[in-house]
C-alpha positions as CSV (number, residue, x, y, z in Angstrom):
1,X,16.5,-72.1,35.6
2,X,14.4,-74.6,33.7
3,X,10.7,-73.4,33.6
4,X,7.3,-75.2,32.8
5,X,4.0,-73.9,31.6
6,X,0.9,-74.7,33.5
7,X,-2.3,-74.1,32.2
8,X,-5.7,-73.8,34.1
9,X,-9.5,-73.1,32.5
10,X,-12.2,-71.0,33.3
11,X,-15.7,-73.1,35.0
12,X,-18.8,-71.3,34.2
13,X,-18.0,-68.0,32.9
14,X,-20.9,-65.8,32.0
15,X,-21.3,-64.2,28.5
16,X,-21.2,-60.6,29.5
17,X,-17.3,-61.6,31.0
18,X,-16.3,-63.2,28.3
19,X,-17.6,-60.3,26.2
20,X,-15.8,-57.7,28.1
21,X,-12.2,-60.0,27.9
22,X,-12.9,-60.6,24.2
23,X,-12.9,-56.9,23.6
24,X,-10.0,-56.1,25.6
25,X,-7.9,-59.0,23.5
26,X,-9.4,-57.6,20.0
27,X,-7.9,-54.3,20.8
28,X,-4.3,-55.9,22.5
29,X,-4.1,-57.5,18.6
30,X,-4.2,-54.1,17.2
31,X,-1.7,-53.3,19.5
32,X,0.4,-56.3,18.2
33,X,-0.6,-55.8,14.5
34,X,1.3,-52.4,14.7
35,X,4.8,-53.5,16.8
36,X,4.7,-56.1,13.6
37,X,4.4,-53.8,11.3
38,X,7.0,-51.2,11.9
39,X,9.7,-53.4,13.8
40,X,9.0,-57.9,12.5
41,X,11.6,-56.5,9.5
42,X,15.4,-56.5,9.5
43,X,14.8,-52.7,9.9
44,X,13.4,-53.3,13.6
45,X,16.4,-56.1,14.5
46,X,18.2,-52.9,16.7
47,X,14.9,-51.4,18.8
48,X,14.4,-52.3,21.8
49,X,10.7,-53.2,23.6
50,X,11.3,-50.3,26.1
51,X,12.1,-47.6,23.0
52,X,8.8,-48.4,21.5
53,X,7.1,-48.1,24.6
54,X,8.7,-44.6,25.5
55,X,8.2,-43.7,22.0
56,X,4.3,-44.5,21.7
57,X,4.0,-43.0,25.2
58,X,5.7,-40.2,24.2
59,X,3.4,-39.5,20.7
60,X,0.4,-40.4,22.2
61,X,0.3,-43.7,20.5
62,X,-0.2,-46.0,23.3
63,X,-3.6,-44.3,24.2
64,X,-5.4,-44.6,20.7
65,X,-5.7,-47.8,21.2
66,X,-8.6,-47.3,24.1
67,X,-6.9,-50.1,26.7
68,X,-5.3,-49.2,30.1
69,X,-1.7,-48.6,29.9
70,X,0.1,-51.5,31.8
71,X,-2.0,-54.0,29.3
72,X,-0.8,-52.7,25.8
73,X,2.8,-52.5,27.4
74,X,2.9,-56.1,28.3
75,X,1.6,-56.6,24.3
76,X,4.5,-54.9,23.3
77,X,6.9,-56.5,25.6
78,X,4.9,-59.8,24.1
79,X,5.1,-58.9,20.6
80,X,8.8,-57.6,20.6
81,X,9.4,-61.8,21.9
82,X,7.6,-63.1,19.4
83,X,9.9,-60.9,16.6
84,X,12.8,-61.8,18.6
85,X,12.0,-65.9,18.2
86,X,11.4,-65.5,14.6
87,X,14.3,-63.5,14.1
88,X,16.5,-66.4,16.2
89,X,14.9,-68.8,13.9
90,X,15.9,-67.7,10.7
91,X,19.5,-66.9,11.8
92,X,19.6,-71.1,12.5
93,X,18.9,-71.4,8.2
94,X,21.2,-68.4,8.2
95,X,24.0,-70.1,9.6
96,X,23.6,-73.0,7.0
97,X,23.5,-70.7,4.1
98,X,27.1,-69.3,5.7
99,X,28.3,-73.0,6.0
100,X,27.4,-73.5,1.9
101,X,28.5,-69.9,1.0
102,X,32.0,-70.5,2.3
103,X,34.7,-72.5,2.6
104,X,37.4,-70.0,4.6
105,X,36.9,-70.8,8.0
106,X,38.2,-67.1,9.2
107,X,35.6,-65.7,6.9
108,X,33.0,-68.5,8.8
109,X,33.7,-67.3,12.0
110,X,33.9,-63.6,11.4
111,X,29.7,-64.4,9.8
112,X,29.0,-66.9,12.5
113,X,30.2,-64.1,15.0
114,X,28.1,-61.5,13.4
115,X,25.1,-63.3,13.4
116,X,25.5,-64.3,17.1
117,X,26.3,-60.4,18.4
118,X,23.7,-58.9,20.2
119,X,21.6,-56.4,19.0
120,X,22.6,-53.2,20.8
121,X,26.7,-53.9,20.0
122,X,28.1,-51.1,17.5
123,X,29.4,-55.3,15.5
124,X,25.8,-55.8,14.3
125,X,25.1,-58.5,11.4
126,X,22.7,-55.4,9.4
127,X,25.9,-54.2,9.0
128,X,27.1,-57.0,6.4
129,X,25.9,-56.8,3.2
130,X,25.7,-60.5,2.6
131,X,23.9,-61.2,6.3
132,X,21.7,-58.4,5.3
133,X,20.5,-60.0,2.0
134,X,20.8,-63.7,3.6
135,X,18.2,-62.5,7.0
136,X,15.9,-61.0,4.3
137,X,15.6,-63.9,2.4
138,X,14.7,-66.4,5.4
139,X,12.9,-63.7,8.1
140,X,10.7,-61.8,5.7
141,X,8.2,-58.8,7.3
142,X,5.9,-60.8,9.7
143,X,2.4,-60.2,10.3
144,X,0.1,-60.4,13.2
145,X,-2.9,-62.7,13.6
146,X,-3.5,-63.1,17.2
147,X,-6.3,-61.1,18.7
148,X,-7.2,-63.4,21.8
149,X,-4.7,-63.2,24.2
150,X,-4.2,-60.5,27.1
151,X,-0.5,-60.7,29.0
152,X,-1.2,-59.8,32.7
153,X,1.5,-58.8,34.9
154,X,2.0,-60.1,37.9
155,X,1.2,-57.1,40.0
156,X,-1.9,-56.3,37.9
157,X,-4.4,-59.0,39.0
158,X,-5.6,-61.1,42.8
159,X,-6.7,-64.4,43.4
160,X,-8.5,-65.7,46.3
161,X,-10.9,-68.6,47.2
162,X,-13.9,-68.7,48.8
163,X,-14.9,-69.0,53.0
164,X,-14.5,-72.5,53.0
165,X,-12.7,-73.6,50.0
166,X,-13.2,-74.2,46.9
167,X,-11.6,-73.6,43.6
168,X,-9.7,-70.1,42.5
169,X,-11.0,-67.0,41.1
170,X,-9.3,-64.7,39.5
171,X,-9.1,-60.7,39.3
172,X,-8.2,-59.3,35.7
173,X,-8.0,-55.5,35.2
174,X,-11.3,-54.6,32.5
175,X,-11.4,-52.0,30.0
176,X,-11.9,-49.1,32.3
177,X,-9.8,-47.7,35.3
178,X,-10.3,-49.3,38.5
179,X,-12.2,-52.2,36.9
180,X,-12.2,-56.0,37.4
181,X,-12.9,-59.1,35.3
182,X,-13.6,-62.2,38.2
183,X,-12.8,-65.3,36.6
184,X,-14.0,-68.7,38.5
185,X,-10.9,-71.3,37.8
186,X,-11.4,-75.1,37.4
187,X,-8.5,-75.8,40.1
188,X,-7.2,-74.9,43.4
189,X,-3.8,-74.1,42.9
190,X,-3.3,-70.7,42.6
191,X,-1.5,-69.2,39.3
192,X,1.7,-66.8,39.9
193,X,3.8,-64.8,37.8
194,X,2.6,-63.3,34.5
195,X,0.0,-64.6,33.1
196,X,-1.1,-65.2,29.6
197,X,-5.1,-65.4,29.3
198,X,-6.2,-67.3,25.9
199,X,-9.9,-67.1,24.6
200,X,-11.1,-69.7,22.9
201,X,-14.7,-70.9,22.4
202,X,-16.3,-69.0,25.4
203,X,-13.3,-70.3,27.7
204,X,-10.8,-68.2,29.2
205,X,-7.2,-70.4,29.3
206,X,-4.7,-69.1,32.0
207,X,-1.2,-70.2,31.1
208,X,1.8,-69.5,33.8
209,X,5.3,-70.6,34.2
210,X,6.8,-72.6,37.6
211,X,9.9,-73.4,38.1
212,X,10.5,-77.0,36.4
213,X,12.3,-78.4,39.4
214,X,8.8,-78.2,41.8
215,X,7.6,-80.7,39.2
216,X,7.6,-84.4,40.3
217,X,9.1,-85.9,37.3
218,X,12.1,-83.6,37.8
219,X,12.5,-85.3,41.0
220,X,12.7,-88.4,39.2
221,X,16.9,-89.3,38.3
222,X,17.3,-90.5,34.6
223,X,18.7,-93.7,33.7
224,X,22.6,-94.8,33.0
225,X,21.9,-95.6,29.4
226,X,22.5,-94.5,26.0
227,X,19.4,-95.2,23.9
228,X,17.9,-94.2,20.6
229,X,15.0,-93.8,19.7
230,X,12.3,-93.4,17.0
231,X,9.1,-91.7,16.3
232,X,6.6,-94.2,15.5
233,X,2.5,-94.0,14.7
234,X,1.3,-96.7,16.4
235,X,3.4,-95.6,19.2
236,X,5.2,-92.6,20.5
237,X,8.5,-94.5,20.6
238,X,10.5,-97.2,19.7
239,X,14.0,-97.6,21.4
240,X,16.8,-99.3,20.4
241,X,16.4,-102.1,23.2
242,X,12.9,-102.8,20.6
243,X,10.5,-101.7,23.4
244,X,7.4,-99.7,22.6
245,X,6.5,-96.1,24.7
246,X,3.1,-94.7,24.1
247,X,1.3,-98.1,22.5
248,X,-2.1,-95.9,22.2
249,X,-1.2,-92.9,20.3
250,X,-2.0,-94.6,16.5
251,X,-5.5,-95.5,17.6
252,X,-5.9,-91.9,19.4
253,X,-4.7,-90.2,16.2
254,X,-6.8,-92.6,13.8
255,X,-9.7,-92.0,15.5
256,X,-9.6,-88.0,15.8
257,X,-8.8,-87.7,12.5
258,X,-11.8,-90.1,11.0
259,X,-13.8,-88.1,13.0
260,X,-12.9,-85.1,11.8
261,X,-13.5,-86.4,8.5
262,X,-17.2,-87.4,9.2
263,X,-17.7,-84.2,11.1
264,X,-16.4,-82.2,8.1
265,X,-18.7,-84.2,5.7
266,X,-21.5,-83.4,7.5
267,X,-20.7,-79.4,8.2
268,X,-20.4,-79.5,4.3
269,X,-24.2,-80.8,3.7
270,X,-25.5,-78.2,6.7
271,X,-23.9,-75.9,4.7
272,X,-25.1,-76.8,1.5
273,X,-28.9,-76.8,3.1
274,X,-28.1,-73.2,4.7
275,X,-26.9,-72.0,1.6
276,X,-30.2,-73.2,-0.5
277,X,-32.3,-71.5,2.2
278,X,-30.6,-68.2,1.6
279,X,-31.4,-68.6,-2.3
280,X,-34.9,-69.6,-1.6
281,X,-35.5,-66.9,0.4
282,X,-36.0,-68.4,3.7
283,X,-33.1,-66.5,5.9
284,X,-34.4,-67.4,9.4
285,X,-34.2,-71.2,8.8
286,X,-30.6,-70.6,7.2
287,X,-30.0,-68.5,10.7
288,X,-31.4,-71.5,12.7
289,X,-28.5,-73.4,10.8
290,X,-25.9,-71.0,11.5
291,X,-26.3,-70.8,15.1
292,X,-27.2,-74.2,16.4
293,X,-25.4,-76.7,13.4
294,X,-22.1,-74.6,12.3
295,X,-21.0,-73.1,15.5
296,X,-17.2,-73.9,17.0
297,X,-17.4,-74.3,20.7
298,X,-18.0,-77.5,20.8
299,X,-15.5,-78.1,18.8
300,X,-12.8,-76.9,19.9
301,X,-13.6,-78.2,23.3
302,X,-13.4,-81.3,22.2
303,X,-10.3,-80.6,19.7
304,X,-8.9,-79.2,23.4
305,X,-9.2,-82.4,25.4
306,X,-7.5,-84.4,22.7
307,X,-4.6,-82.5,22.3
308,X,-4.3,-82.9,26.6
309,X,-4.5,-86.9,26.2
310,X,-2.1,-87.0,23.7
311,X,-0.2,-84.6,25.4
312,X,0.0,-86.2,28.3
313,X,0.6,-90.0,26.3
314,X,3.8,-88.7,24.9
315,X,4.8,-87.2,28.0
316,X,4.9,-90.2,29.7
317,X,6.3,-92.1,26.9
318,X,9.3,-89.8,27.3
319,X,9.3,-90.1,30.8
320,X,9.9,-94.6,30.5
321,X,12.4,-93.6,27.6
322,X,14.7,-91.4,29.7
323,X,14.0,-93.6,32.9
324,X,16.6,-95.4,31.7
325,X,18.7,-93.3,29.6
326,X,21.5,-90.7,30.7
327,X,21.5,-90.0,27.0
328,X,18.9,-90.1,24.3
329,X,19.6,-90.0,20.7
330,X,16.3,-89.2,18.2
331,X,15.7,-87.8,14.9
332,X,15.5,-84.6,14.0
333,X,11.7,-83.6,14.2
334,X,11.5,-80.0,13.0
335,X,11.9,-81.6,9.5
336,X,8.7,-81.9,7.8
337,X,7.4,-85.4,6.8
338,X,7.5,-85.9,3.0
339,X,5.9,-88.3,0.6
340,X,2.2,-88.5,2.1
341,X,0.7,-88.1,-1.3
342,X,2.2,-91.3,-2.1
343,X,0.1,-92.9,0.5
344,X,-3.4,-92.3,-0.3
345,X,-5.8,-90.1,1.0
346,X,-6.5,-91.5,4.7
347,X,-2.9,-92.0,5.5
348,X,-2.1,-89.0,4.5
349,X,-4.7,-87.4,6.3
350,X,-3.9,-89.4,9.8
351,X,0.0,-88.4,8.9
352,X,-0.7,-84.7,8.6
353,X,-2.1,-85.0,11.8
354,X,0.8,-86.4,13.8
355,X,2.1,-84.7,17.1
356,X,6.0,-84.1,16.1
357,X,6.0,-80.6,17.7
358,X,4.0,-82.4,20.9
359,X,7.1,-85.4,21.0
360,X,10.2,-82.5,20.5
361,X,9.0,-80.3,22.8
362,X,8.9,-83.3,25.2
363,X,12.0,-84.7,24.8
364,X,13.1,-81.3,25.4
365,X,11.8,-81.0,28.2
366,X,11.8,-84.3,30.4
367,X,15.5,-84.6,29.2
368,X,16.3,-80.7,30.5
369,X,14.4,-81.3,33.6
370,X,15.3,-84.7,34.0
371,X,19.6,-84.2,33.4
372,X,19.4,-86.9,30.6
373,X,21.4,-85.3,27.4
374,X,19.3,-85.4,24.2
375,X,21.6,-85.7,21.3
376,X,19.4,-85.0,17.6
377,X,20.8,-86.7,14.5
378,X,19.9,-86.8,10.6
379,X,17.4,-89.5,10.5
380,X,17.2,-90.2,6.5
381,X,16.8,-93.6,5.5
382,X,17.4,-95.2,9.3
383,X,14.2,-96.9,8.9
384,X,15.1,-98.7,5.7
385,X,19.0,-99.7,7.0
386,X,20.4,-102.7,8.1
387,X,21.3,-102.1,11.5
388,X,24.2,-104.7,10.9
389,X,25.7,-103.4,8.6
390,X,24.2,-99.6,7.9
391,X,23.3,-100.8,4.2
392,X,20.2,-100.4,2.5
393,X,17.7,-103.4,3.1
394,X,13.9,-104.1,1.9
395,X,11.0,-102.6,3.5
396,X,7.3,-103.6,3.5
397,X,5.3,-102.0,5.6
398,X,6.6,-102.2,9.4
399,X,8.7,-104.7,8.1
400,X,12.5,-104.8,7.0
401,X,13.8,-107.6,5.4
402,X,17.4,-108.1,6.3
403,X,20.2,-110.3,4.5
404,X,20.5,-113.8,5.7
405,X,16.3,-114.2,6.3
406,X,16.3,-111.7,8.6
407,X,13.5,-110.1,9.6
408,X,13.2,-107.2,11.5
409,X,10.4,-104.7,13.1
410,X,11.3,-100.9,11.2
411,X,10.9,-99.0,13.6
412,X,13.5,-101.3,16.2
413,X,15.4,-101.3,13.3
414,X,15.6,-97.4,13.0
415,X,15.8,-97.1,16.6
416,X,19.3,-98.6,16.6
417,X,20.4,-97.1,13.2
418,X,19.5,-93.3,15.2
419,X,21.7,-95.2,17.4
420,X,24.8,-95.6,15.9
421,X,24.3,-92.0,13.7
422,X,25.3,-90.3,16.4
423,X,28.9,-91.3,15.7
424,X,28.7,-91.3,12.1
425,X,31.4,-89.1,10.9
426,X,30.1,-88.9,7.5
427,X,26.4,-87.8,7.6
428,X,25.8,-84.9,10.0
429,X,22.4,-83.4,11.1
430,X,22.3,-81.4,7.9
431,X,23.6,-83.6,5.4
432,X,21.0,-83.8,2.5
433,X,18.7,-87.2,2.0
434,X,20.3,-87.2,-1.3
435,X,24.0,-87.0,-0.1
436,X,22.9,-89.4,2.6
437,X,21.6,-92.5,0.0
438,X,24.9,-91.4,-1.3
439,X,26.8,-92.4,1.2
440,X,25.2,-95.6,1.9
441,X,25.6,-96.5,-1.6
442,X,29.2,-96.1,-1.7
443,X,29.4,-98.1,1.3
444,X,27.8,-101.1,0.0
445,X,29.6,-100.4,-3.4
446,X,33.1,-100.5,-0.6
447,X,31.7,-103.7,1.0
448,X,30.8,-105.5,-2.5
449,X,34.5,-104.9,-4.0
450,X,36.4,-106.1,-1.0
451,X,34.3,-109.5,-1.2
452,X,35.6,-111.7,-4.1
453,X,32.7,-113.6,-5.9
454,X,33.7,-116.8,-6.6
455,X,33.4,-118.4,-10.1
456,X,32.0,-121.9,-10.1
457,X,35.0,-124.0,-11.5
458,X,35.2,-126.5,-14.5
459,X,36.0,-129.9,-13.5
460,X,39.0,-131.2,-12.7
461,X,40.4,-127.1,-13.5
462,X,41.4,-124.7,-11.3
463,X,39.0,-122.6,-9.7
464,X,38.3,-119.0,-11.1
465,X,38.2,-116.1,-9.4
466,X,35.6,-113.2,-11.3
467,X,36.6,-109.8,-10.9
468,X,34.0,-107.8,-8.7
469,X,31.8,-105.7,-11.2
470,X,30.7,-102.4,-10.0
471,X,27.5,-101.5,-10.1
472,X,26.5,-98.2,-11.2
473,X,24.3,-95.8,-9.1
């Protein structure tokens, strides 16, 4: 069953609260710094969450850390999740090194089957050499940095509102036995399940999962068409039918990032002042700095409501897109983006600051929920292809300059090409930008030699024909 995440804030949360919460968390990341470091290796891959929790119970472990029981065995449960992702993720580049280390599909398959096995059969992949060797090299020993999160199960807390409404509150167990942390909520609907409680900047953010079919837009039945699309800056998408999703996303990512840059500017010279005070001996005017001028919660509040607007631009964007689609074909956008430093400063700033992960994990999602079918291609060079004839055309700026006087807007024009890579037998999702000019190339080089070019003809002779000349790459 599809689920969603569903976050709600704390409203006016006093200091002594948020103390006692950001103490409990700072002791839960000690808790997560040791399940990294004796089981995020290849040596961990076989051990279970519940073995670690019977064996720290068992030792005496669990209690050094000073938190109640049922809270540092939701950490572990947590952490031993976490391991288990990155482990999943590096078995995907695994999988590739497999494809290039081989070319005998039995000896594929047995690897491929390996790597796939679960972790408690007696056909584990720590028991092949090469696997071994391959998962060490891309899922090294992780590390913990998270101390700010508590995991809550969801027998451990309440929730109620108050004699004649209002928003939630709710219950958290503290530090000590019988104790409770009352948190006032900014909404009405009342969280359920586990919970996931985030500090950040004096805030308490309560995340919980619903089940994705009690949302409205998975009420809503997804289109008939086929449809591909392309992430744009200026816009969330582009589809192949040249219509734009999400017009507002360049000017709210231009404008949070030139802010950040005049807000970092400025920090710089506060600190610069704070740091002369210090030198000339003048420490209370460098604390006045310090606490009023270099703080973060301001910050990140307003970092936080960004990341919802855009959030919920892209969403929506997704939503039109598959409103008509039954299937939706888009690039690949787990790859990094590569040439920014070719661009300048400011563009490459604004670039480093664009929402791939937001637009995936929402065309995951709305296409899950939704029962649209999201195919993911190799998206190299689409945006600088005739969508014609798949060859190589000119590009200037959001431009492409097509045979015949032809001109066309890039991103419509990768759009379709995203299109029509779907069924292109020759470049697959992981086919290298290299191999992929390649291929292009010899496909123009195909196209050039089955046209004859015509010779002009002396008069009153017969007319020439020129060989085609090949051109070399």
């Amino acid at each position: 069953m599809s689920k969603a995440t569903r976050v709600a804030y704390s409203q006016g949360l006093n200091a002594r609260k948020y103390a006692q919460l950001t103490e409990q968390a700072a002791r839960l990341g000690r808790v997560r710094s040791a399940v990294w470091q004796q089981y995020g290796s290849v040596r961990g891959a076989q051990v279970r969450d519940r073995t670690v929790r019977d064996q720290w119970m068992a030792d005496g472990t669990g209690a050094s850390f000073r938190v109640l029981a049922n809270p540092w065995k939701e950490t572990v449960r947590d952490a031993m999740a976490d391991i288990r992702a990155s482990r999943e993720s590096a078995k995907v580049k695994a999988r590739e090194a497999v494809r290039r280390h081989t070319t005998d599909e039995q000896e594929r398959r047995r690897l491929y089957t390996l790597l796939k096995s679960d972790r408690w059969t007696s056909d584990r992949w720590t028991s092949d050499p090469y696997l071994a060797r391959i998962m060490r090299k891309y899922w090294p020993r992780g590390h913990n940095h998270t101390a700010n999160q508590i995991v809550v199960r969801a027998d451990q807390y309440t929730t109620w509102t108050p004699v004649g409404g209002g928003n939630v509150w709710l219950a958290v167990p503290g530090l000590e036995r019988r104790s409770r942390v009352a948190i006032p909520l900014n909404t009405t609907v009342v969280p359920t399940g586990t919970l996931r409680l985030i500090l950040r900047s004096g805030r308490v953010e309560v995340q919980y999962q619903v089940d994705a079919s009690t949302l409205k837009s998975s009420q809503r039945p997804c289109g008939t068409a086929r449809i591909g699309v392309d992430k744009g800056y200026t816009e969330v998408l582009t589809d192949s039918d040249g219509q734009h999703h999400g017009p507002g996303l360049g000017l709210l990512l231009t404008a949070q990032s030139d802010l950040r840059k005049r807000k970092g500017q400025a920090r710089a010279k506060l600190r610069a002042i704070r740091d002369r005070a210090i030198e000339t001996g003048d420490p209370a005017k460098a604390g006045r700095i310090e606490r009023n001028n270099l703080g973060t919660a301001k910050r990140g509040r307003q970092d936080s409501r960004w990341r919802a607007r855009v959030r919920n631009l892209t969403y929506q964007a997704v939503n039109q897109v598959v409103d008509k689609a039954a299937v939706v074909v888009a690039e690949d956008l787990t790859k990094p983006f590569t040439g920014r430093k070719k661009l300048g400063r400011n563009t490459g700033r604004r670039l480093a600051a664009w929402t791939k992960g937001v637009t995936a994990r929402a065309l995951h999602d709305v296409s899950e929920r939704r029962g649209s079918a999201l195919v993911m291609v190799n998206a190299a060079y689409t945006s600088q292809a005739d969508p014609r004839t798949g060859l190589l055309a000119v590009r200037r700026g959001d431009r492409l300059y097509l045979a015949g006087g032809v001109v066309m807007q890039a991103d419509h024009a990768a759009a379709i090409n995203i299109l029509h890579r779907a069924s292109d037998p020759d470049i697959t999702l992981h086919t290298p930008y290299a191999r992929v000019r390649q291929i292009l190339q010899e496909r123009a080089d195909r196209q050039r030699t089955r046209l004859p070019v015509q010779d002009s003809s002396p008069p009153g002779g017969e007319r020439k024909i020129r060989a085609p000349v090949r051109e070399s790459a």
